[in-house]
C-alpha positions as CSV (number, residue, x, y, z in Angstrom):
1,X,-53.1,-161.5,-145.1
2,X,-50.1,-160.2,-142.4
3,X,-49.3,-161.4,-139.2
4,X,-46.4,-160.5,-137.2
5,X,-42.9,-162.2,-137.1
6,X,-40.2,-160.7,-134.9
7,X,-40.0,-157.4,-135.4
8,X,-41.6,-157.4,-138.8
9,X,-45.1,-157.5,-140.3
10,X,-44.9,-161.0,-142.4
11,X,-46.6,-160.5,-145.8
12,X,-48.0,-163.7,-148.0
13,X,-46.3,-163.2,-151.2
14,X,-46.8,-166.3,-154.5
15,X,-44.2,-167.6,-156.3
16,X,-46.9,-167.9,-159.6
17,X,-45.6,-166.6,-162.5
18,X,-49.4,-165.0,-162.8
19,X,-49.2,-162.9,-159.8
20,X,-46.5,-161.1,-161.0
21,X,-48.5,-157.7,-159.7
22,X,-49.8,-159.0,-156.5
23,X,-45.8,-160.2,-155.3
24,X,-45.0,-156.2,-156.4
25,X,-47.5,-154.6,-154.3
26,X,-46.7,-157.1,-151.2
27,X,-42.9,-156.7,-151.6
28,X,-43.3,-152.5,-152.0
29,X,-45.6,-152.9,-148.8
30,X,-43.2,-155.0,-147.0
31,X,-40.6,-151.6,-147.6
32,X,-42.9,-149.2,-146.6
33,X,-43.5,-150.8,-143.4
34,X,-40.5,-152.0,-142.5
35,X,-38.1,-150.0,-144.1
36,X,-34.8,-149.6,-144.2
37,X,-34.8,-153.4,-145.5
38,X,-32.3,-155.5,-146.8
39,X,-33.2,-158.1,-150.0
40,X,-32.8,-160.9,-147.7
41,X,-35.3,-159.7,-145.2
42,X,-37.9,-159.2,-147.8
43,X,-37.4,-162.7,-149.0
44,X,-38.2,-164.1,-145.4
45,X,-41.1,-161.7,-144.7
46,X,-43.0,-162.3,-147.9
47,X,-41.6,-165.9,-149.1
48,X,-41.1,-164.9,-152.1
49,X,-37.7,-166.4,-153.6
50,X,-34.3,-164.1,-153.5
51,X,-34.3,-164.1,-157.2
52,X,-38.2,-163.2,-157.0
53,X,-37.1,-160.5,-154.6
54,X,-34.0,-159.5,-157.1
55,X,-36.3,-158.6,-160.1
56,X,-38.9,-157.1,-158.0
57,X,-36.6,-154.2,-156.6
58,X,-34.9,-153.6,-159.7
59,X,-38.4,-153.0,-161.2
60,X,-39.5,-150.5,-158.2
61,X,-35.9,-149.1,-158.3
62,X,-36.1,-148.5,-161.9
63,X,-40.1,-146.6,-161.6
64,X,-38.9,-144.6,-158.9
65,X,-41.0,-146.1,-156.2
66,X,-38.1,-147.0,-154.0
67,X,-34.8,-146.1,-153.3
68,X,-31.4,-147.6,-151.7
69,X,-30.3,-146.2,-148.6
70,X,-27.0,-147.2,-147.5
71,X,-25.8,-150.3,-146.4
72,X,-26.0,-152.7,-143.5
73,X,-22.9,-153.8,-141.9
74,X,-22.3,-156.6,-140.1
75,X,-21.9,-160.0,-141.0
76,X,-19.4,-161.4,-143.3
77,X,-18.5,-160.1,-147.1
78,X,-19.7,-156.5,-148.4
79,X,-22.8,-155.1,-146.0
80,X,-26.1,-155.6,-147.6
81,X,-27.8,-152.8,-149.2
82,X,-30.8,-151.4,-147.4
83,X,-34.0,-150.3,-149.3
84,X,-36.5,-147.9,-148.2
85,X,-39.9,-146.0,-150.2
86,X,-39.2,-143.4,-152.2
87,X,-41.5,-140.5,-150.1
88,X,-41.5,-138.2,-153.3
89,X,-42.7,-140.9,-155.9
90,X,-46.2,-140.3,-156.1
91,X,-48.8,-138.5,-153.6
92,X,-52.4,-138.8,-152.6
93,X,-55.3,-136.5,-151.8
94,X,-57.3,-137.1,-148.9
95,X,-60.6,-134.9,-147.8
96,X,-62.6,-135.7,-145.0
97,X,-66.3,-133.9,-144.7
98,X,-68.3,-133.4,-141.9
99,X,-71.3,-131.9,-140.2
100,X,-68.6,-129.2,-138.5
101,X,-65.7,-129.2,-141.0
102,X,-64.1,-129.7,-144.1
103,X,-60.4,-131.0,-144.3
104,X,-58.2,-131.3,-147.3
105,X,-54.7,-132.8,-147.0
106,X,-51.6,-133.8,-149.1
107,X,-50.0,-137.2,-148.7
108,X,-47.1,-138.5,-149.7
109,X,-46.3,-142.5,-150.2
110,X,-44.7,-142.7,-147.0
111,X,-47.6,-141.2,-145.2
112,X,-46.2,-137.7,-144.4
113,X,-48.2,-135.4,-144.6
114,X,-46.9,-132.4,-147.2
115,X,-49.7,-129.9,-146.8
116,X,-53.5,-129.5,-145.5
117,X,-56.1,-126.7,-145.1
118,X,-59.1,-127.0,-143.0
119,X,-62.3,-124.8,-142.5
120,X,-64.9,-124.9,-139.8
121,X,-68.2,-125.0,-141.2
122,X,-71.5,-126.2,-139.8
123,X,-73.1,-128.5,-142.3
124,X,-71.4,-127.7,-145.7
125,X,-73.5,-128.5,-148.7
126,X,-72.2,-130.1,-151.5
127,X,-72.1,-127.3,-153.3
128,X,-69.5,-125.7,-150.4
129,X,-67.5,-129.0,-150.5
130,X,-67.0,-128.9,-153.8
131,X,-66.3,-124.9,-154.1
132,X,-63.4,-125.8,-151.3
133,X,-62.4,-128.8,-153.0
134,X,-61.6,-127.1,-156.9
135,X,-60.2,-123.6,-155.1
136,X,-57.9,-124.7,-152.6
137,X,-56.5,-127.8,-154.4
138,X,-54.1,-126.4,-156.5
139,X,-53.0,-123.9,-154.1
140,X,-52.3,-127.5,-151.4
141,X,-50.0,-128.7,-154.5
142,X,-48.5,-125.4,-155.4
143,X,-47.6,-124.6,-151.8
144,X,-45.2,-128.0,-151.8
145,X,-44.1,-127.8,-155.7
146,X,-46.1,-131.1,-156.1
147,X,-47.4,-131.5,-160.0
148,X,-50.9,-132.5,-160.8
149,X,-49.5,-135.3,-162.9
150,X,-47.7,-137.0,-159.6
151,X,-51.5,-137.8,-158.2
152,X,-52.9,-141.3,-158.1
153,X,-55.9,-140.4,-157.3
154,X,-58.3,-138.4,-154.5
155,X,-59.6,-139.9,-151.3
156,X,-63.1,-138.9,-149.5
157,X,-63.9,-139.9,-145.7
158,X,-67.5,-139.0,-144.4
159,X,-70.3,-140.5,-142.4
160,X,-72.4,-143.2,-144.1
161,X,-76.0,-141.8,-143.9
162,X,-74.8,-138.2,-143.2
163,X,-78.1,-136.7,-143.0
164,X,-80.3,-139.0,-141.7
165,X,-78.0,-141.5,-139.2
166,X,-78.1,-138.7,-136.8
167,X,-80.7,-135.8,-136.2
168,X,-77.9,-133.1,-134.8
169,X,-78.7,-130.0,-133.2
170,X,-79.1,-127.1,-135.7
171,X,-79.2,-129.5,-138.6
172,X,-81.0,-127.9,-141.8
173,X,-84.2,-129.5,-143.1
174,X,-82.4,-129.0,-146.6
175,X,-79.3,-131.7,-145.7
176,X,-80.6,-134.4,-147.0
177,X,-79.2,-133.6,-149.8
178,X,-76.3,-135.6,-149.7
179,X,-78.3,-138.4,-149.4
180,X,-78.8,-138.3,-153.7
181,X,-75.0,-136.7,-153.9
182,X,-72.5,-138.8,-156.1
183,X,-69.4,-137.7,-153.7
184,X,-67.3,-139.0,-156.7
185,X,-68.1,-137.3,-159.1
186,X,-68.7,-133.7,-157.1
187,X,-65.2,-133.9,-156.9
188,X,-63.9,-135.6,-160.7
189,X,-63.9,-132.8,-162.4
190,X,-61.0,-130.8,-160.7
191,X,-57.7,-133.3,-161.6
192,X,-58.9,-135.5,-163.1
193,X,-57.9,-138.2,-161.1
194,X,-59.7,-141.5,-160.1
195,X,-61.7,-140.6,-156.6
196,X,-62.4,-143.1,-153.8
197,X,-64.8,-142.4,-151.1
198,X,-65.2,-144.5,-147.5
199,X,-66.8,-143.9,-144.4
200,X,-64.9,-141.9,-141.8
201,X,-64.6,-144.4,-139.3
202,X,-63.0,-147.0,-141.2
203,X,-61.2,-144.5,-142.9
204,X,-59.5,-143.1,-139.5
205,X,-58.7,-146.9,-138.5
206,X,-57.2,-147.4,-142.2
207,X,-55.3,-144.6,-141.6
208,X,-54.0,-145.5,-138.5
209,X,-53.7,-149.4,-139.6
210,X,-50.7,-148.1,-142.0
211,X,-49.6,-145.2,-139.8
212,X,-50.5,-145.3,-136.4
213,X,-51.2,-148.0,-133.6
214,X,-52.4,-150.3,-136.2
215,X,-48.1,-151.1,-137.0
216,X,-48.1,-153.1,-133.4
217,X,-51.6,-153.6,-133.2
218,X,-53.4,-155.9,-135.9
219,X,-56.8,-156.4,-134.0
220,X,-58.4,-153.6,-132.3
221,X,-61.5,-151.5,-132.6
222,X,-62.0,-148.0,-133.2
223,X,-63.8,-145.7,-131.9
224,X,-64.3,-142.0,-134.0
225,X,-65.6,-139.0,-131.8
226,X,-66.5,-136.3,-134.1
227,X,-69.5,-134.1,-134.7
228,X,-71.0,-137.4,-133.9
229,X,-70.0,-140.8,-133.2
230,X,-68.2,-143.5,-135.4
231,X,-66.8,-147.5,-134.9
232,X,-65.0,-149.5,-136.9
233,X,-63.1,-152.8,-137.0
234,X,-59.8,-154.4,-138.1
235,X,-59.3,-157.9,-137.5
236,X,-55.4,-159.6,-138.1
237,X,-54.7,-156.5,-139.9
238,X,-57.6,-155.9,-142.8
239,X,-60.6,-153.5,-142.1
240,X,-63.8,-155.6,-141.3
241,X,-66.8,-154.5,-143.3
242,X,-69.7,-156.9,-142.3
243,X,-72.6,-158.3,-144.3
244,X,-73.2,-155.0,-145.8
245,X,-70.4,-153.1,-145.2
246,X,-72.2,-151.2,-142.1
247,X,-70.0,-153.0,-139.2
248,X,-68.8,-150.8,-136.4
249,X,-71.7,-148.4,-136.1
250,X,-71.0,-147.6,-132.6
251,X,-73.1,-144.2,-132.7
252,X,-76.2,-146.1,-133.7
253,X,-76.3,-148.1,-130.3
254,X,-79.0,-146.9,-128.0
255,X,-78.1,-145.4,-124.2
256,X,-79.6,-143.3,-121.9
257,X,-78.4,-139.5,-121.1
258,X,-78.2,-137.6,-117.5
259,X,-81.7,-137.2,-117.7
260,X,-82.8,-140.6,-118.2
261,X,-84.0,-140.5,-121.7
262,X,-83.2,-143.0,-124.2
263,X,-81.2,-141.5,-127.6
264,X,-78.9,-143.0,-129.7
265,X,-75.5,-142.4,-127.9
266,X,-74.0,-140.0,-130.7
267,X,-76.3,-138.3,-129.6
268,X,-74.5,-138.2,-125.9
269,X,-70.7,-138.9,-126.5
270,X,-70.1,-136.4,-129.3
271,X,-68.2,-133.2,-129.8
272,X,-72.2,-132.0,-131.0
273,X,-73.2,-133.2,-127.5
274,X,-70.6,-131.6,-126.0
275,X,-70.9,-128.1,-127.5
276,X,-74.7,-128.3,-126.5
277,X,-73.5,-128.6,-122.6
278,X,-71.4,-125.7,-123.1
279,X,-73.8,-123.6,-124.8
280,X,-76.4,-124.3,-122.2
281,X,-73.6,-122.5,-119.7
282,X,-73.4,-119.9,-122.5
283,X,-70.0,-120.6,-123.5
284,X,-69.9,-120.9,-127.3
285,X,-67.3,-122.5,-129.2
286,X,-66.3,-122.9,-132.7
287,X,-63.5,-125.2,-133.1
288,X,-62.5,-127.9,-131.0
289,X,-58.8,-126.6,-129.9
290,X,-60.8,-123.8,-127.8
291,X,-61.9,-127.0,-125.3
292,X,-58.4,-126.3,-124.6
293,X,-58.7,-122.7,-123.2
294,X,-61.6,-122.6,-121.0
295,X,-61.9,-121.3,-117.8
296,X,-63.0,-123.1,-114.3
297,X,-66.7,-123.2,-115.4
298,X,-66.1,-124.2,-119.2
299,X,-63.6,-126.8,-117.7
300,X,-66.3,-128.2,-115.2
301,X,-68.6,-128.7,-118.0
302,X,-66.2,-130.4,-120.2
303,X,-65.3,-132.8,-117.1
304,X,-69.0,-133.6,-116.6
305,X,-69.6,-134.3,-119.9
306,X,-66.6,-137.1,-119.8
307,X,-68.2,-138.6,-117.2
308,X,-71.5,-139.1,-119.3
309,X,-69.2,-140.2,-122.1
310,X,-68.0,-142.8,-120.1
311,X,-71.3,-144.0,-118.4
312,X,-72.6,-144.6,-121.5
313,X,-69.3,-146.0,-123.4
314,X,-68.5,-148.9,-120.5
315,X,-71.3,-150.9,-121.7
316,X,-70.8,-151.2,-125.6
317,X,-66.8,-151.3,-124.5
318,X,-67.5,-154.3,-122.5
319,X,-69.6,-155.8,-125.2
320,X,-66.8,-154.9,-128.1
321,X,-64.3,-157.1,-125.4
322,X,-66.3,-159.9,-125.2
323,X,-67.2,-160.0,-128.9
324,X,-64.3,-158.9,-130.3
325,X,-61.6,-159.6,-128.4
326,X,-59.2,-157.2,-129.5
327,X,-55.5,-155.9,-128.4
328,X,-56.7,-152.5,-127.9
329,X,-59.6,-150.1,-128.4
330,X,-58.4,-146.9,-129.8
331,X,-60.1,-143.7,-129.5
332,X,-59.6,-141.0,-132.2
333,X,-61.1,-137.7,-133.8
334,X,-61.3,-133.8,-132.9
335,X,-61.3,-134.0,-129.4
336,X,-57.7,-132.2,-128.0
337,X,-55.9,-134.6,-126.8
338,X,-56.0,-133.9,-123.1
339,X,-60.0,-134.7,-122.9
340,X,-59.5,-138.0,-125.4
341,X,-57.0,-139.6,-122.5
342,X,-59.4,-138.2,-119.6
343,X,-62.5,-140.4,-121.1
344,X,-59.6,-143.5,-122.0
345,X,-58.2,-143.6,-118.4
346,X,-61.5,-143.7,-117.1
347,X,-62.5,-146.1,-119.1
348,X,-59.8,-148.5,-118.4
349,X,-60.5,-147.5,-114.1
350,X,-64.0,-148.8,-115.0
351,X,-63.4,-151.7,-116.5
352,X,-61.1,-153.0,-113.7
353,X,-64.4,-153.9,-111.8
354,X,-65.1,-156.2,-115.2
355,X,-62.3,-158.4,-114.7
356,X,-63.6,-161.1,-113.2
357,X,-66.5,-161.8,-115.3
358,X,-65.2,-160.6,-119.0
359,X,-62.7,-163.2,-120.6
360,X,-60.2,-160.3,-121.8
361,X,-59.9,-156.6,-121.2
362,X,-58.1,-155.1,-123.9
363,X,-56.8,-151.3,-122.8
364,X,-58.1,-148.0,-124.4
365,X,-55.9,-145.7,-125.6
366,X,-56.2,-142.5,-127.6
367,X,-54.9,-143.1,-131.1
368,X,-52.1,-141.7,-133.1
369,X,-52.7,-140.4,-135.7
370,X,-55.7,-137.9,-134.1
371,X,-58.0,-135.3,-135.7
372,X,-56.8,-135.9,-139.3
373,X,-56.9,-139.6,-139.6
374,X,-60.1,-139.6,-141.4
375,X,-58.4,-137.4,-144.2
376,X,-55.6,-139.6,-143.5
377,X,-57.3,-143.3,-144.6
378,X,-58.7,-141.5,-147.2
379,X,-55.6,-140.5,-148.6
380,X,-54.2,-144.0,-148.7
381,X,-57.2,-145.4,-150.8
382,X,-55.5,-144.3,-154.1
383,X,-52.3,-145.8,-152.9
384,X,-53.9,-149.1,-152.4
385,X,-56.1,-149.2,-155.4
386,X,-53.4,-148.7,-157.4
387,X,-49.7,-149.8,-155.6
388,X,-50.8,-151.4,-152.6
389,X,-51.7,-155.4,-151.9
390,X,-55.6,-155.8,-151.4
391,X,-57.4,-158.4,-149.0
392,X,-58.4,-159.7,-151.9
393,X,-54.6,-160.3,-153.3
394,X,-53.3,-163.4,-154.5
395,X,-51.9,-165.7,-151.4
396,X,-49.3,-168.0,-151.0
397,X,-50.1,-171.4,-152.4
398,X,-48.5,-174.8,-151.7
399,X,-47.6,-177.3,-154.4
């Protein structure tokens, strides 16, 4: 559990001899996030006892996970020393597949991000994932003089229900595929390495939870905008599954296109949806950062299509602020960034007129972290499974 005191993220930490692991990963945490940090300031965000705190740090100084860095002055006696993560401890892999592209990243424990190759391709096959997976690897670690043995593990974002969630244009009879493909173990083989796969969605808002907007906000909703269309949900700072692990699935919602026909809305509000407007005008594009250099006409389409977007986003925006109530409602994916604030500052002009029926309005607001927060969030997984504190974790107890 966190929640926010002053300017630092509080963090439930046990004084139980037992969770001896748990207080570790909270108290690491507590550096990463709010780093530089004095001992003393880790003893009042996680509750843990200054002697608790004292044997903790000498343990993460001692495994390299954090390092001192310089000293706070200030105060009376000598200036306390400050702590901060160690960025070259250990590293993370994080891949994030879709129906238009395939991203590979390298990232480091303080969320840097060290090296990444991408390749536009519609509808890769596992076969093709794989392939770019176990070639271009090594090459990612060799180009930043990162050994294999400094891995905790491999991260994998993509869309639950890949083939069948959304019926996109040009979409091969043969991809459902992936619906009997172990992700996992297509990629094991290669490092040898534990791998970790998530959906996008709640990959991107993981990734932007530790990195992004999701440092000052700890409630908000997320909305994904790639080759399709994604939602997820964090609530006082931990990722909300649901029932079955399927909440947030904005893109599933039904709506109504310019023409009056009923479709799920990824198929509307969707860089897929968009590229079929612009092909209709015969203006082909491959890669999103060529929205960016269109002329007059492409430029007109692109503004249309923004308006559709935002038609059929007020509603289910309305209905995530009523029954959600979160701080904000971040919008992320490949979109340039330019077009991602056109469709959040229209969205915010539109729900003005909502004010006086809807309890709270929470802004929107294009998030952080952008076209590689999927990758991102699935970088972190490793970290978590293996350094970080869990929802799950052990929680302060009182005797």
């Amino acid at each position: 559990m966190t929640e926010r005191s002053g300017k630092h993220m509080r963090l439930s930490g046990t004084n139980l001899e037992r969770a001896g692991d748990h207080n570790q990963r909270v108290t690491l945490h507590a550096i990463r996030v709010n780093g530089p940090i004095t001992r003393a300031e880790l003893a009042a965000i996680t509750g843990l006892t200054s002697p608790a705190i004292a044997n903790i740090t000498k343990r993460l100084l001692s495994e390299n996970l954090i390092q001192e860095a310089g000293r706070r002055r200030g105060g009376r006696g000598q200036p306390a020393t400050k702590l901060v993560i160690n960025p070259d401890s250990w590293f993370s892999i994080g891949v994030n597949v879709d129906r238009d592209h395939i991203t590979m990243l390298v990232l480091d424990f303080e969320g840097r991000v060290r090296a990444r190759a991408s390749r536009e391709v519609n509808f890769a096959m596992p076969k093709d994932v794989e392939q770019f997976f176990s070639k271009g690897v090594g090459k990612l670690l060799a180009k930043v003089g990162i050994d294999r043995d400094r891995l905790v593990g491999v991260g994998v974002a993509l869309p639950d229900d890949m083939p069948r969630a959304a019926t996109l244009p040009n979409q091969p009879a043969n991809y459902g595929i992936w619906a009997s493909t172990d992700v996992a173990a297509l990629l094991s083989g290669t490092l040898q390495v534990p791998v970790f796969v998530e959906n996008d969605a709640a990959a991107a808002a993981m990734g932007e939870m530790q990195f992004g907007l999701g440092k000052k906000h700890q409630t908000f909703f997320y909305i994904l905008i790639t080759a399709a269309l994604g939602g997820s949900l964090v609530i006082e700072g931990n990722h909300f599954r649901g029932a079955t692990g399927r909440s947030g699935e904005l893109g599933l919602l039904r709506g109504r296109d310019p023409a009056g026909h009923e479709r799920q809305i990824q198929n509307i509000v969707s860089l897929s949806a968009l590229y079929s407007r612009l092909a209709a005008q015969g203006i082909r594009v491959s890669a999103p950062h060529e929205l960016t250099d269109l002329d007059e006409k492409g430029q007109a389409v692109i503004d249309a299509w923004v308006e559709a977007a935002v038609d059929t986003l007020i509603e289910p925006v309305v209905a995530i602020n009523c029954l959600v109530n979160p701080e904000v409602i971040l919008i992320g994916g490949r979109l340039p960034a330019g077009i991602v604030d056109q469709i959040a500052n229209s969205l915010n002009q539109r729900l003005v007129a909502y004010a006086a029926t809807v309890p709270a309005i929470a802004p929107v607001a294009r998030a952080a972290l952008s076209d590689d927060a999927p990758a991102v969030g699935a970088a972190i997984l490793p970290f978590s499974h293996r350094l970080l504190p869990t929802r799950t974790a052990l929680m302060k107890v009182k005797s």
